[in-house]
Structure formats: C-alpha cells, structure tokens
mmCIF file of the N, C-alpha and C atoms, coordinates in Angstrom:
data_MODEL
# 
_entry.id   MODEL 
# 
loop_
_atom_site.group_PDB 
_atom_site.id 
_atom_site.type_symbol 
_atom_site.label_atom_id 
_atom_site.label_alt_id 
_atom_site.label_comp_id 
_atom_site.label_asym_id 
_atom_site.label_entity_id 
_atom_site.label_seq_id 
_atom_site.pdbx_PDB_ins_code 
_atom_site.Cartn_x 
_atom_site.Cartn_y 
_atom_site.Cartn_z 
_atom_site.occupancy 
_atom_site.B_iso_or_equiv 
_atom_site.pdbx_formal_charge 
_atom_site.auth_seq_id 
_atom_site.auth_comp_id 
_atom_site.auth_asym_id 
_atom_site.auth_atom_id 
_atom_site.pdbx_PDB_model_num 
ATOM 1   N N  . UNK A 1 1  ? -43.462 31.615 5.997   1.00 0.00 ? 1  UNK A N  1 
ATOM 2   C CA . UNK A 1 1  ? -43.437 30.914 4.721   1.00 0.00 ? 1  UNK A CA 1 
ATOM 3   C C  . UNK A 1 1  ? -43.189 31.855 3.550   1.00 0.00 ? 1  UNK A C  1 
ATOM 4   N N  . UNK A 1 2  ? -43.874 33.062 3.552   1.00 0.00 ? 2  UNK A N  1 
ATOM 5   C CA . UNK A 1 2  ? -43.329 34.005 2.754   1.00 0.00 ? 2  UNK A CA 1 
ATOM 6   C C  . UNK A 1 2  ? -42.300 34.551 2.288   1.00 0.00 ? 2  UNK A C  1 
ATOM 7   N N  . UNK A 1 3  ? -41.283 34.863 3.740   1.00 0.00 ? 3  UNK A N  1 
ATOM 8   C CA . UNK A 1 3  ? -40.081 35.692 3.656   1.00 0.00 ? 3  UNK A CA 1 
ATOM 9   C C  . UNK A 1 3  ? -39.077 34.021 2.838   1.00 0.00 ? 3  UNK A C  1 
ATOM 10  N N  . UNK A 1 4  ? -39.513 32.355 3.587   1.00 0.00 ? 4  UNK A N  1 
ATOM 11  C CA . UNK A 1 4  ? -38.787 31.768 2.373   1.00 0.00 ? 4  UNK A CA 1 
ATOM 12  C C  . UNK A 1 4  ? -38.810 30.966 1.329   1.00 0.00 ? 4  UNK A C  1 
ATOM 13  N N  . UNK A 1 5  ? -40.323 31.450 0.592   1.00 0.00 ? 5  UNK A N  1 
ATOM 14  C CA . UNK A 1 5  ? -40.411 32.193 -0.913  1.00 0.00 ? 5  UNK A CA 1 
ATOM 15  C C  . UNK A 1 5  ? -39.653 32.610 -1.274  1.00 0.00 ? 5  UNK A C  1 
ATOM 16  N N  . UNK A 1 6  ? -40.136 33.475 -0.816  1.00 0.00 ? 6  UNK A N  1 
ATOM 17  C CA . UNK A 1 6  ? -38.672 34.963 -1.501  1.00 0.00 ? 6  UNK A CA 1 
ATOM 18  C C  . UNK A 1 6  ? -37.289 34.484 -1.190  1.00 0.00 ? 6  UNK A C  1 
ATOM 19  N N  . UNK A 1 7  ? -36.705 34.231 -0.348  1.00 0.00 ? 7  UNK A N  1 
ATOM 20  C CA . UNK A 1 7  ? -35.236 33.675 -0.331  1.00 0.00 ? 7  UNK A CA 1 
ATOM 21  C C  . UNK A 1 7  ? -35.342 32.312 -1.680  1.00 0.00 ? 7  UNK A C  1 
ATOM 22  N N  . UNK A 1 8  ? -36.039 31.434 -1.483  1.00 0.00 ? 8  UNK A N  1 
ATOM 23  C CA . UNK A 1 8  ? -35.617 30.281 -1.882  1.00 0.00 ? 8  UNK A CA 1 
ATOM 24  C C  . UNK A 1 8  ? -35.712 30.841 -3.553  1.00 0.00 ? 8  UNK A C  1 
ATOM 25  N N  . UNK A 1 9  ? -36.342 31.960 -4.093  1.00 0.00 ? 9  UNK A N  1 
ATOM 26  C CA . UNK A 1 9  ? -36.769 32.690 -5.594  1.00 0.00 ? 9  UNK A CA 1 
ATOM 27  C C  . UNK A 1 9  ? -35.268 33.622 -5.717  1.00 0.00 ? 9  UNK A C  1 
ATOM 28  N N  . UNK A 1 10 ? -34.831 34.013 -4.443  1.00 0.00 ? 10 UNK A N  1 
ATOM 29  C CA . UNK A 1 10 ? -33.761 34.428 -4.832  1.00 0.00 ? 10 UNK A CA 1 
ATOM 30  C C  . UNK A 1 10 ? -32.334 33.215 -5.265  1.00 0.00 ? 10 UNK A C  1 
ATOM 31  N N  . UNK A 1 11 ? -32.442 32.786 -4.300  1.00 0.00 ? 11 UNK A N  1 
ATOM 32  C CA . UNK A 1 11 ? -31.324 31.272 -4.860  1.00 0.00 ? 11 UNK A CA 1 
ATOM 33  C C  . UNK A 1 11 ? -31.557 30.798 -6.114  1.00 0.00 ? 11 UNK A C  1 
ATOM 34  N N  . UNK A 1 12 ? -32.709 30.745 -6.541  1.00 0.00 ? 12 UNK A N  1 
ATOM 35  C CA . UNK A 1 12 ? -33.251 30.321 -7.559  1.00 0.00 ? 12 UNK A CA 1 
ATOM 36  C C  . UNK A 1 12 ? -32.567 30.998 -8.804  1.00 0.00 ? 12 UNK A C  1 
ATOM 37  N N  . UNK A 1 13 ? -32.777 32.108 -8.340  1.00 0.00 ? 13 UNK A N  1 
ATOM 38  C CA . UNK A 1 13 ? -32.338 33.342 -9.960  1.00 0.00 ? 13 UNK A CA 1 
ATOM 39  C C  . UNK A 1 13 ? -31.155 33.090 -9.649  1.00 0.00 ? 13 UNK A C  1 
ATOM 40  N N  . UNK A 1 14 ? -30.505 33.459 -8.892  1.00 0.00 ? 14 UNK A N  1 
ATOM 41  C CA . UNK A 1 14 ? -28.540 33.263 -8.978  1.00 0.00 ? 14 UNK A CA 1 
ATOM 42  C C  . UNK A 1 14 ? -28.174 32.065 -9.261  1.00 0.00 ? 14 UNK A C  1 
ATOM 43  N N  . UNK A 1 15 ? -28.720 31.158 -8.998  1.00 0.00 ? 15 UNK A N  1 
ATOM 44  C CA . UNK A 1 15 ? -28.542 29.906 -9.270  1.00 0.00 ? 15 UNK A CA 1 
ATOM 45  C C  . UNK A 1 15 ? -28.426 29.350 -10.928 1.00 0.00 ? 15 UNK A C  1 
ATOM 46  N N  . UNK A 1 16 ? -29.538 30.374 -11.539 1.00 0.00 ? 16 UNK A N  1 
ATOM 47  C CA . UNK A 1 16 ? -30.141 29.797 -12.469 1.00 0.00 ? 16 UNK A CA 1 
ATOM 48  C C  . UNK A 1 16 ? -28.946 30.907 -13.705 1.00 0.00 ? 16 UNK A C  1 
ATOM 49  N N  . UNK A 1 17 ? -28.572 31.983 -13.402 1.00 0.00 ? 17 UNK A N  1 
ATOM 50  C CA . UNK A 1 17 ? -28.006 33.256 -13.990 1.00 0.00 ? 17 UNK A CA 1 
ATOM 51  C C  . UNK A 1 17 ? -26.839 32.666 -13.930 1.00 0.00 ? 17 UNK A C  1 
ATOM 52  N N  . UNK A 1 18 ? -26.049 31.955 -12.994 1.00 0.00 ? 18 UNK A N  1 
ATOM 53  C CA . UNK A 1 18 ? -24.628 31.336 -12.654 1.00 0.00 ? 18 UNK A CA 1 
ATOM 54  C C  . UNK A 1 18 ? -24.616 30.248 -13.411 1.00 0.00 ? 18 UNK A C  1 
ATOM 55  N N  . UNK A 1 19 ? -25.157 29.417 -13.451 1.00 0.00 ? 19 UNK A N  1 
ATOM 56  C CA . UNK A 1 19 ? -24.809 28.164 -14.803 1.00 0.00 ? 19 UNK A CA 1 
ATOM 57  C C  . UNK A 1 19 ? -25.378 28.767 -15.731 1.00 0.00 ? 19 UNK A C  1 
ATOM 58  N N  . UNK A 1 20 ? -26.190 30.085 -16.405 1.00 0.00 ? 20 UNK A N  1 
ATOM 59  C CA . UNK A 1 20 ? -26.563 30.360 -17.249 1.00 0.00 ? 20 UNK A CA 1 
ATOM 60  C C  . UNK A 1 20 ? -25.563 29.825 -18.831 1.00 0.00 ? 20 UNK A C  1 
ATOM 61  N N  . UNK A 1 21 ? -25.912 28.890 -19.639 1.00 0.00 ? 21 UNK A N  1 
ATOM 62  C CA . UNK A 1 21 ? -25.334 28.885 -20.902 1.00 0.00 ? 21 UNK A CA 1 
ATOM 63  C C  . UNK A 1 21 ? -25.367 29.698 -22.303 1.00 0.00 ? 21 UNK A C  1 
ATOM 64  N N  . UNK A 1 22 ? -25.986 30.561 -21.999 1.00 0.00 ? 22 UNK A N  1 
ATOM 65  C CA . UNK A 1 22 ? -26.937 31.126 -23.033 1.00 0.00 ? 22 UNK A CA 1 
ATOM 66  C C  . UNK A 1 22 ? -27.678 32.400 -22.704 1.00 0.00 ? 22 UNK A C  1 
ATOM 67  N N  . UNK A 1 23 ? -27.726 33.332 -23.480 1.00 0.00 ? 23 UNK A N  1 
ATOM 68  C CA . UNK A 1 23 ? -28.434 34.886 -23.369 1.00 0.00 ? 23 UNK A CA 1 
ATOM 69  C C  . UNK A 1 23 ? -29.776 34.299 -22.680 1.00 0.00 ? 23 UNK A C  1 
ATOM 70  N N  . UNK A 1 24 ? -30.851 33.457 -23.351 1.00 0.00 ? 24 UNK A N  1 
ATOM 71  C CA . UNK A 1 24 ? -32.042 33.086 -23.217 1.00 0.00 ? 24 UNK A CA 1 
ATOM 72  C C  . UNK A 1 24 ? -32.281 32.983 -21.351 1.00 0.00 ? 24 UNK A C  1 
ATOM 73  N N  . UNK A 1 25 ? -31.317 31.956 -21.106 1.00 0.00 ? 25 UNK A N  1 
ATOM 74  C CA . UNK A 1 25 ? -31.414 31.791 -19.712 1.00 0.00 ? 25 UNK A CA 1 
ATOM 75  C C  . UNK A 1 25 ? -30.497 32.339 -18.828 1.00 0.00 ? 25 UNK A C  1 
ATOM 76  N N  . UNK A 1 26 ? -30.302 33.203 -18.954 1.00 0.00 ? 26 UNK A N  1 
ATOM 77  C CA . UNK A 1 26 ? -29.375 34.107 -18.161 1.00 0.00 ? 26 UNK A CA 1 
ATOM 78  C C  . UNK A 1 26 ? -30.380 35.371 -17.934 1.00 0.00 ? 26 UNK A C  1 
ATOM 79  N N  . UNK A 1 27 ? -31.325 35.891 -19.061 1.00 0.00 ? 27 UNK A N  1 
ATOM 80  C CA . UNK A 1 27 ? -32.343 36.781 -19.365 1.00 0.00 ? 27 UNK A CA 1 
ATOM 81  C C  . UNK A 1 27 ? -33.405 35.919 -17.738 1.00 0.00 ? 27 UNK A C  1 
ATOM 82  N N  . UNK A 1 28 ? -33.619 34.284 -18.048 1.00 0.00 ? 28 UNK A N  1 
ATOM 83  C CA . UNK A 1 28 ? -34.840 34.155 -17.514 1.00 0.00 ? 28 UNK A CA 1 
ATOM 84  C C  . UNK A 1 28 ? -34.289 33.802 -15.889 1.00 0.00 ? 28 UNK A C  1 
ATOM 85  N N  . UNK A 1 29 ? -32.861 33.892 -15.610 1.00 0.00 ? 29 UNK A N  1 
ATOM 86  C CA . UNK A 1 29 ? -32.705 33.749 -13.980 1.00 0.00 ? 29 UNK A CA 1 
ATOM 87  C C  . UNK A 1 29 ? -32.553 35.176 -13.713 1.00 0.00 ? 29 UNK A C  1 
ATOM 88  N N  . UNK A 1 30 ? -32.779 36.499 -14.478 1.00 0.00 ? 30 UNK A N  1 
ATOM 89  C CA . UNK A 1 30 ? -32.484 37.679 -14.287 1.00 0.00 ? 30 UNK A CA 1 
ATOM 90  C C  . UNK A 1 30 ? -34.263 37.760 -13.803 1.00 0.00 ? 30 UNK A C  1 
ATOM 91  N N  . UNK A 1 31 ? -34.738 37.276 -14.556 1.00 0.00 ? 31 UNK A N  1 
ATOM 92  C CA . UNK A 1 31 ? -35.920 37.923 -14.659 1.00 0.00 ? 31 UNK A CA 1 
ATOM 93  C C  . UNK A 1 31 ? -36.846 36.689 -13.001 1.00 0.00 ? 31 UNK A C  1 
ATOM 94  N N  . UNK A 1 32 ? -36.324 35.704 -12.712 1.00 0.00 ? 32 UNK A N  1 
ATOM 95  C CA . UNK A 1 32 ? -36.354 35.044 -11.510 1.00 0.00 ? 32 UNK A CA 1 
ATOM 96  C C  . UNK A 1 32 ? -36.110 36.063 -10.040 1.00 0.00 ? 32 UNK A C  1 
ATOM 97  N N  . UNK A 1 33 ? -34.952 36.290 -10.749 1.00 0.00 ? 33 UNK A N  1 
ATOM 98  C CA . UNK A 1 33 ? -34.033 36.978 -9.129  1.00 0.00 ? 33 UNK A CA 1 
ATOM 99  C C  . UNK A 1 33 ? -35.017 38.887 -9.440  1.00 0.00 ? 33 UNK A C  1 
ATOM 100 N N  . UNK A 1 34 ? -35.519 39.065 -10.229 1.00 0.00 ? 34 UNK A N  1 
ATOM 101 C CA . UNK A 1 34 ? -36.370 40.304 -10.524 1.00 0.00 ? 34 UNK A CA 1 
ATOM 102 C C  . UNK A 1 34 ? -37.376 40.409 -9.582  1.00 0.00 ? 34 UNK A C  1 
ATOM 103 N N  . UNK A 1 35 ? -38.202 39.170 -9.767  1.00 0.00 ? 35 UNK A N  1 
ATOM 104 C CA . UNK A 1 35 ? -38.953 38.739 -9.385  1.00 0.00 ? 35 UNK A CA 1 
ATOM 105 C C  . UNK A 1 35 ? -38.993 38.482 -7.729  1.00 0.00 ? 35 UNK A C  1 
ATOM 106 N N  . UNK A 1 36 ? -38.007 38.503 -7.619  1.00 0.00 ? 36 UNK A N  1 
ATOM 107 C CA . UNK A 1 36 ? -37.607 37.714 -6.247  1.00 0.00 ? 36 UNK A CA 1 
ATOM 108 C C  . UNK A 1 36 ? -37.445 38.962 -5.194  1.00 0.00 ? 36 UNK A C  1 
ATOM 109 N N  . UNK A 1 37 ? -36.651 39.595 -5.713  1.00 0.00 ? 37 UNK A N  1 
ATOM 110 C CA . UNK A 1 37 ? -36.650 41.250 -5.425  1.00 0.00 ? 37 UNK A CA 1 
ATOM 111 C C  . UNK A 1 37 ? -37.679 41.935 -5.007  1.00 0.00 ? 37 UNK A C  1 
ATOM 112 N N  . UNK A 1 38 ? -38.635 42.407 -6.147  1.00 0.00 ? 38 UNK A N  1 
ATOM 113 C CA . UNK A 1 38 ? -39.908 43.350 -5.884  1.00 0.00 ? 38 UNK A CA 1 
ATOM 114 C C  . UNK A 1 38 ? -40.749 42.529 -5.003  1.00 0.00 ? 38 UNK A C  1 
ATOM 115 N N  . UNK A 1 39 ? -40.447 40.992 -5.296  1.00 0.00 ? 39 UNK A N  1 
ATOM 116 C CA . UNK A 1 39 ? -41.592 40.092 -3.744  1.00 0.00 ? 39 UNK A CA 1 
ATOM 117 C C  . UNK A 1 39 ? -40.969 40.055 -2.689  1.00 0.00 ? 39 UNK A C  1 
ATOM 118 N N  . UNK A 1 40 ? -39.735 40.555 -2.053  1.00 0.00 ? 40 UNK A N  1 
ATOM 119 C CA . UNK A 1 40 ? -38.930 40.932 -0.767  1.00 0.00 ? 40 UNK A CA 1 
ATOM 120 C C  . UNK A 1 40 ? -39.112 42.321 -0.531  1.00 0.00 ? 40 UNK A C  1 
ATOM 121 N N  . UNK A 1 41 ? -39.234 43.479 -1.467  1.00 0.00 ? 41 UNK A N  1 
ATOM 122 C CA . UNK A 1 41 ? -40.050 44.270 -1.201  1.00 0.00 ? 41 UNK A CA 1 
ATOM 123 C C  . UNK A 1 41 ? -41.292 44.592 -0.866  1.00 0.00 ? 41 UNK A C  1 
ATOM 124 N N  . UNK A 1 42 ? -42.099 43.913 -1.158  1.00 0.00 ? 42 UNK A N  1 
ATOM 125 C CA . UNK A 1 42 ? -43.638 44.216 -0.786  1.00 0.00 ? 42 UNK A CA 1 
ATOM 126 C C  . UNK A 1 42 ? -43.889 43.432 0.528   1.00 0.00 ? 42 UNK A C  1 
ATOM 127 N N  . UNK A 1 43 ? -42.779 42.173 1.008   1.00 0.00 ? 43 UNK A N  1 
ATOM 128 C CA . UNK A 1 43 ? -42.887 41.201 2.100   1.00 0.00 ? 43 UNK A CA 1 
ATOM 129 C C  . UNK A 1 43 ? -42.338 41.829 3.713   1.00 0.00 ? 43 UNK A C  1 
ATOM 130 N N  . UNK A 1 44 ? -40.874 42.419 2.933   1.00 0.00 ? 44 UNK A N  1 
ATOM 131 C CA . UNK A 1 44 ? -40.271 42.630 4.462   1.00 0.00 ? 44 UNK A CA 1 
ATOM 132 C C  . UNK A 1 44 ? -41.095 44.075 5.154   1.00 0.00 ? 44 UNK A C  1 
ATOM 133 N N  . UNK A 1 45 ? -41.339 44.784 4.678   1.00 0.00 ? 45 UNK A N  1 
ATOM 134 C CA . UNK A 1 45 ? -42.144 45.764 5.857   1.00 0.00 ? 45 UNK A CA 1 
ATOM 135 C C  . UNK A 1 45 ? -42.890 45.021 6.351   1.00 0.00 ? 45 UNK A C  1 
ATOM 136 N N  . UNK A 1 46 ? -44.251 44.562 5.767   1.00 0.00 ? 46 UNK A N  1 
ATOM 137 C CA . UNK A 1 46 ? -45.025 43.909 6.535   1.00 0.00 ? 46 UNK A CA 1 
ATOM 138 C C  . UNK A 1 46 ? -44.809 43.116 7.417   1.00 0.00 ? 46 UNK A C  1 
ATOM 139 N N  . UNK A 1 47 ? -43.430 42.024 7.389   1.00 0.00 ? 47 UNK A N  1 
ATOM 140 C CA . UNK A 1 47 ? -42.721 41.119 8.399   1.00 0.00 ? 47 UNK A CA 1 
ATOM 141 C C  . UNK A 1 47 ? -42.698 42.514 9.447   1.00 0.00 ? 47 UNK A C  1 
ATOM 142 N N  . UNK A 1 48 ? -41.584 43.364 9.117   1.00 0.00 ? 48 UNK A N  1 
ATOM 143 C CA . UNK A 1 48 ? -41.202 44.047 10.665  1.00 0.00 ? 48 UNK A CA 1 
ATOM 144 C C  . UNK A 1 48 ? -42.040 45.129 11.010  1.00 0.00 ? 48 UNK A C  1 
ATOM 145 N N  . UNK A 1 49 ? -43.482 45.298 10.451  1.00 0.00 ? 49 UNK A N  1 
ATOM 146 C CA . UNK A 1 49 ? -44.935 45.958 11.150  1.00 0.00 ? 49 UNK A CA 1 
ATOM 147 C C  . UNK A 1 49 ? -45.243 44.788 11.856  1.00 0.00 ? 49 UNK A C  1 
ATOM 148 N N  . UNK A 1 50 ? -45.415 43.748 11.388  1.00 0.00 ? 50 UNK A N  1 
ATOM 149 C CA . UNK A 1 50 ? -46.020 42.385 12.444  1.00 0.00 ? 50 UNK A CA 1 
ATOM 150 C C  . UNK A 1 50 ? -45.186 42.383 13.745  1.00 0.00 ? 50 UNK A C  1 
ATOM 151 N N  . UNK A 1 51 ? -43.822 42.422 13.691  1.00 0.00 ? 51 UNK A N  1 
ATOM 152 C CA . UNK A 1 51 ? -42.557 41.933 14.420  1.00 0.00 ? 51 UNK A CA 1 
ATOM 153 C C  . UNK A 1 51 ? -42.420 42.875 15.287  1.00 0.00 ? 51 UNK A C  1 
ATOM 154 N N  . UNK A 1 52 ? -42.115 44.254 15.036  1.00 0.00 ? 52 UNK A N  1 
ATOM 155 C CA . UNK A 1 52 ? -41.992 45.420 15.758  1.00 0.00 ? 52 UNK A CA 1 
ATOM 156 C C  . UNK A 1 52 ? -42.667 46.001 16.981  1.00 0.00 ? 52 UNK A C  1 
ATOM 157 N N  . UNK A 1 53 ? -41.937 46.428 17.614  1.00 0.00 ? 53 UNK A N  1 
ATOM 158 C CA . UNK A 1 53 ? -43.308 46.931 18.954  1.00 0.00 ? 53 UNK A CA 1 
ATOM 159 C C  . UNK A 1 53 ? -43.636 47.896 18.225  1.00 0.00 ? 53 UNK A C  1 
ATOM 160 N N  . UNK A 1 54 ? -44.514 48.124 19.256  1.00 0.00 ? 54 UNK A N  1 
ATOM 161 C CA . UNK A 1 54 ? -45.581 49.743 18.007  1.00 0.00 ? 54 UNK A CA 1 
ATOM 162 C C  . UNK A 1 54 ? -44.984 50.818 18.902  1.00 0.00 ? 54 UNK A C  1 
ATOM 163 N N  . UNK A 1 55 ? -44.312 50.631 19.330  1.00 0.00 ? 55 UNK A N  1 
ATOM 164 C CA . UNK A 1 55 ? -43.431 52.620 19.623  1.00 0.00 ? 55 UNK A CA 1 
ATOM 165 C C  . UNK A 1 55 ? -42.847 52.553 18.205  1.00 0.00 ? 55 UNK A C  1 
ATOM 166 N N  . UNK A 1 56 ? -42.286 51.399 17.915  1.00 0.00 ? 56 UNK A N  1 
ATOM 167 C CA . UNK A 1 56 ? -41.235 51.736 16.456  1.00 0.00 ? 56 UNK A CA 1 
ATOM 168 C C  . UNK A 1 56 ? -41.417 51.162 15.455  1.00 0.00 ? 56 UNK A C  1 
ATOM 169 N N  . UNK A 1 57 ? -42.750 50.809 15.616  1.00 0.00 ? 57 UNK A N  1 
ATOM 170 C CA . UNK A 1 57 ? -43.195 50.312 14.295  1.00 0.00 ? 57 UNK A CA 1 
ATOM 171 C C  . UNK A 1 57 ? -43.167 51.030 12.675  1.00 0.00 ? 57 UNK A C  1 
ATOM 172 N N  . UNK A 1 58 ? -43.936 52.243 12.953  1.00 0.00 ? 58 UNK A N  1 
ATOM 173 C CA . UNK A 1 58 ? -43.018 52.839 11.835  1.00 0.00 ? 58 UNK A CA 1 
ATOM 174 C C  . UNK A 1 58 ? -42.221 53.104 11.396  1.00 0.00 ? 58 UNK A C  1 
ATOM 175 N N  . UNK A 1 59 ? -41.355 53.719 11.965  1.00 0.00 ? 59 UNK A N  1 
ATOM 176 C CA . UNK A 1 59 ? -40.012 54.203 11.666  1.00 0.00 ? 59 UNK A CA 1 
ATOM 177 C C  . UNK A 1 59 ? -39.419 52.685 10.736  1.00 0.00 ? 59 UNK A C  1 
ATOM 178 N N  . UNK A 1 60 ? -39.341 51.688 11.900  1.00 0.00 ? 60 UNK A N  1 
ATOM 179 C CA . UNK A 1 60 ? -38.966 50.343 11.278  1.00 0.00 ? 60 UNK A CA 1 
ATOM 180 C C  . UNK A 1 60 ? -39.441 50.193 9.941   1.00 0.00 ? 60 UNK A C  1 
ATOM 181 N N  . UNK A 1 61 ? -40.791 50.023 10.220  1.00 0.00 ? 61 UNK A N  1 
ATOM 182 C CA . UNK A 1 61 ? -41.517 49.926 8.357   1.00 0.00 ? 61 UNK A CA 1 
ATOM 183 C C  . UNK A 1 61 ? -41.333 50.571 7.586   1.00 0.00 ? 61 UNK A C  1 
ATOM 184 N N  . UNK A 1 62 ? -40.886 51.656 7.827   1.00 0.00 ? 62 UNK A N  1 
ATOM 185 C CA . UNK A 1 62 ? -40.393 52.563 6.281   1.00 0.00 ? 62 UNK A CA 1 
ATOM 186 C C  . UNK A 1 62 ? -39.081 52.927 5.965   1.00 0.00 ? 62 UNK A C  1 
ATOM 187 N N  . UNK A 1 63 ? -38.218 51.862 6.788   1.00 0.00 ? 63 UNK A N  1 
ATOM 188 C CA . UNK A 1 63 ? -36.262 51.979 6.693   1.00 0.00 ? 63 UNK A CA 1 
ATOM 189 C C  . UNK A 1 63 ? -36.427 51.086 5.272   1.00 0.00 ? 63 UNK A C  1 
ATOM 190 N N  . UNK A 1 64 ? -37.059 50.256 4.715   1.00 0.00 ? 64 UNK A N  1 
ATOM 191 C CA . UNK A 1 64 ? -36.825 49.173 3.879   1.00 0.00 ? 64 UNK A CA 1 
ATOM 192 C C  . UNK A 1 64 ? -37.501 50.373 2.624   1.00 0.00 ? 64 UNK A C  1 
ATOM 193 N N  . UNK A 1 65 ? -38.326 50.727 2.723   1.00 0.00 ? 65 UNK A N  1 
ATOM 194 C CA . UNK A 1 65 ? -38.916 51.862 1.567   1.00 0.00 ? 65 UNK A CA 1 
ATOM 195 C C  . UNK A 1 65 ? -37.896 53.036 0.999   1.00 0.00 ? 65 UNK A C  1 
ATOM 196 N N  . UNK A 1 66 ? -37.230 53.435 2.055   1.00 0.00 ? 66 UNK A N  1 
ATOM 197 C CA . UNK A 1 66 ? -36.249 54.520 2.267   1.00 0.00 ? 66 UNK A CA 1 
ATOM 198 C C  . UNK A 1 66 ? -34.987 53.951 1.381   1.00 0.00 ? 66 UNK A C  1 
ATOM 199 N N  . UNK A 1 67 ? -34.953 52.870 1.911   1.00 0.00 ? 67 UNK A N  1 
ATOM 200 C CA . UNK A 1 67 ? -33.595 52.655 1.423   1.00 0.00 ? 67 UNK A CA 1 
ATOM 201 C C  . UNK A 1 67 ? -33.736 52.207 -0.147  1.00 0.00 ? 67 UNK A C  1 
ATOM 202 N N  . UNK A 1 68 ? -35.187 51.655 -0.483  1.00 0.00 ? 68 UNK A N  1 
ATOM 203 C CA . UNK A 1 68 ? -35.077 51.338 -2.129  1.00 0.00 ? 68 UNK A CA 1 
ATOM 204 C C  . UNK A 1 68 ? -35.270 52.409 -2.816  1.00 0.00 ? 68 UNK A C  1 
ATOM 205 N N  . UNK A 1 69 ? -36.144 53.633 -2.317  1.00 0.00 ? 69 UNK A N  1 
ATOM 206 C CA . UNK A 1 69 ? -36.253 54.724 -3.047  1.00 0.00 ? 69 UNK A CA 1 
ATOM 207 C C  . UNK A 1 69 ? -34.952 55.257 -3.180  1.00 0.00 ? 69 UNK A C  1 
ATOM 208 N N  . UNK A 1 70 ? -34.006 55.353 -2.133  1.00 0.00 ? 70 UNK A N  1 
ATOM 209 C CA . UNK A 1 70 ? -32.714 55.934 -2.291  1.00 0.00 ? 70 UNK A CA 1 
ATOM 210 C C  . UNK A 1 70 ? -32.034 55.199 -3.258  1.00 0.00 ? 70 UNK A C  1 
ATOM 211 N N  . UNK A 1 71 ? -31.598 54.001 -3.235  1.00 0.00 ? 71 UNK A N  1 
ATOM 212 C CA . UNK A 1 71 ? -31.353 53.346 -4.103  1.00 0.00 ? 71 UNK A CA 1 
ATOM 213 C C  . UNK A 1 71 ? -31.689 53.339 -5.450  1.00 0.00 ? 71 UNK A C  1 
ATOM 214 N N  . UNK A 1 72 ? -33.101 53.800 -6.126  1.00 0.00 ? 72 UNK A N  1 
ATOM 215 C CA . UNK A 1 72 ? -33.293 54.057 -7.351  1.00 0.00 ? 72 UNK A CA 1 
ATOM 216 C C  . UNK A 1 72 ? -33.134 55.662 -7.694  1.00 0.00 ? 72 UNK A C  1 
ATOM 217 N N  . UNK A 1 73 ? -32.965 56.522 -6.851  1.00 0.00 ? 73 UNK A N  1 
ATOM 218 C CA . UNK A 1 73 ? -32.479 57.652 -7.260  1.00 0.00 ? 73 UNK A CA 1 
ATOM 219 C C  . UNK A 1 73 ? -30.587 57.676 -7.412  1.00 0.00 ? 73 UNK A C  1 
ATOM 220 N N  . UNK A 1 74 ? -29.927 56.651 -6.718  1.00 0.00 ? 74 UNK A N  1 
ATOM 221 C CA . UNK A 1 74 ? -28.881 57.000 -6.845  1.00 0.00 ? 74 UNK A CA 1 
ATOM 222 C C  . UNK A 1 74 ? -28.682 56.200 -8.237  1.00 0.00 ? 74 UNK A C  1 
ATOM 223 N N  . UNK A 1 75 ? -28.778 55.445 -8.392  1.00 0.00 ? 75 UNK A N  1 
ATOM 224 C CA . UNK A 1 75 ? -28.619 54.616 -9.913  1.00 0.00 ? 75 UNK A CA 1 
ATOM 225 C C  . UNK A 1 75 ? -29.376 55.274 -11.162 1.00 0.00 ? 75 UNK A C  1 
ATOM 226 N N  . UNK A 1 76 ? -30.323 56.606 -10.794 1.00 0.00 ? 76 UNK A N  1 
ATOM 227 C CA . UNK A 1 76 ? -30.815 57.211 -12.091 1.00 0.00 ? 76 UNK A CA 1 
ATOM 228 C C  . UNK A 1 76 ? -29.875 58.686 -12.015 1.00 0.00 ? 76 UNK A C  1 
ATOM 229 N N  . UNK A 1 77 ? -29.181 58.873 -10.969 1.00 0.00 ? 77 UNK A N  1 
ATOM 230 C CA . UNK A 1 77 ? -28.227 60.231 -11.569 1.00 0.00 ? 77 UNK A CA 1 
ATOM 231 C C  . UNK A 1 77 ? -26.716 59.528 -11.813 1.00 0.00 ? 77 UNK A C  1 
ATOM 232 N N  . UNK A 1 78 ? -26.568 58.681 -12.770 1.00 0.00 ? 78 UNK A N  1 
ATOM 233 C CA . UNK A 1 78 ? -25.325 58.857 -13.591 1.00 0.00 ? 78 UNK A CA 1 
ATOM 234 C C  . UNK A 1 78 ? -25.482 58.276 -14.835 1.00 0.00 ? 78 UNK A C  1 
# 
C-alpha cells in the first residue's frame, strides 16, 4: 500500500505540473511530485530489505541510497 502512495503522489504531481495554468500551481504539483520523491526514498529500501534474501540484503538496500547520493553530488558540481 505504501510503494502505491508514492506512485499514485507521483502521478499526482505530473499530473497536476502538466495542466499547470499558472506559476501558483505548477509551484504546488512541483512541490506534490517533491513530496512524492523523498516518500519513494525513505519507502523503497525498506521494500527490498523486506523482499531480499539476506545474503543480499544489503548490498540491495543501499543501491537506492547510492544512487541518490550520487545523484546529488553530480547536480551540485556544475
């Protein structure tokens, strides 16, 4: 039910940013799909620690960490 939260919050913001008419609501499906984001972050490890066998449970759980930290270092050097 969690992981579709978060999907259905993501449809939500694109949804809402794509007919956006106006700065106001284009700001508030940004700030939807924001939202939607950092709660797919804090959700999907925990999905694939539950999901995972435990030989690879970690490794698994911290590919989704890895890849956002990388991700905010590559978008703060330019």
């Amino acid at each position: 039910r969690t992981m579709a939260l978060s999907a259905a919050m993501f449809f939500a913001g694109s949804a809402i940013t794509s007919v956006a008419g106006g700065y106001a609501v284009l700001m508030a499906g940004q700030l939807v799909a924001g939202v939607a984001c950092g709660f797919g972050l804090v959700v999907a490890p925990v999905y694939i620690a539950e999901m995972a066998p435990a030989a690879s449970r970690g490794f698994l759980s911290s590919i989704p960490e890895v890849c956002s930290i990388r991700s905010c270092s590559c978008n703060l050097s330019y």
